[in-house]
C-alpha positions in Angstrom: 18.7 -7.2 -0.6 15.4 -5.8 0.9 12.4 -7.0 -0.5 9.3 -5.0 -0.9 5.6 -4.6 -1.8 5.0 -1.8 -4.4 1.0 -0.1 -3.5 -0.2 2.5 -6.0 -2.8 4.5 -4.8 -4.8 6.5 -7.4 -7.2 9.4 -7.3 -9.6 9.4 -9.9 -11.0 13.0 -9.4 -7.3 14.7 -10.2 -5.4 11.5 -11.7 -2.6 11.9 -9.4 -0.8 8.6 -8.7 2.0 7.6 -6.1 3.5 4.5 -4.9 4.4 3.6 -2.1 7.3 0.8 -0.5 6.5 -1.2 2.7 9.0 -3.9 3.9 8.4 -7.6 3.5 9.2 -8.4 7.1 6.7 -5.6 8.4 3.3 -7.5 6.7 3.0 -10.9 6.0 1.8 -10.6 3.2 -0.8 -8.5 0.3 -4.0 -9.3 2.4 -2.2 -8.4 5.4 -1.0 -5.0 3.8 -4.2 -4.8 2.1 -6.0 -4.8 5.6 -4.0 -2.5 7.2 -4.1 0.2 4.7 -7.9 -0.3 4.7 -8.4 0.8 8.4 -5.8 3.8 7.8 -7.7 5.2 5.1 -11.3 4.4 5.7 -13.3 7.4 4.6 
């Protein structure tokens, strides 16, 4: 069984959600994730 994280992004100025599925194995962990996403979408 894969394990993943579950991130839901939100824009407030439409109220359009997604979420998105990274792999356990990939991150190790929320903060980890949490960083990563941070520098990809730094605006």
């Amino acid at each position: 069984m894969d394990t993943h994280q579950k991130v839901l992004f939100v824009d407030c100025n439409s109220s359009y959600y997604q979420i998105f599925r990274f792999k356990l194995g990939d991150f190790f962990g929320p903060v980890d994730l949490g960083l990563h996403l941070s520098g990809r979408y730094d605006d």
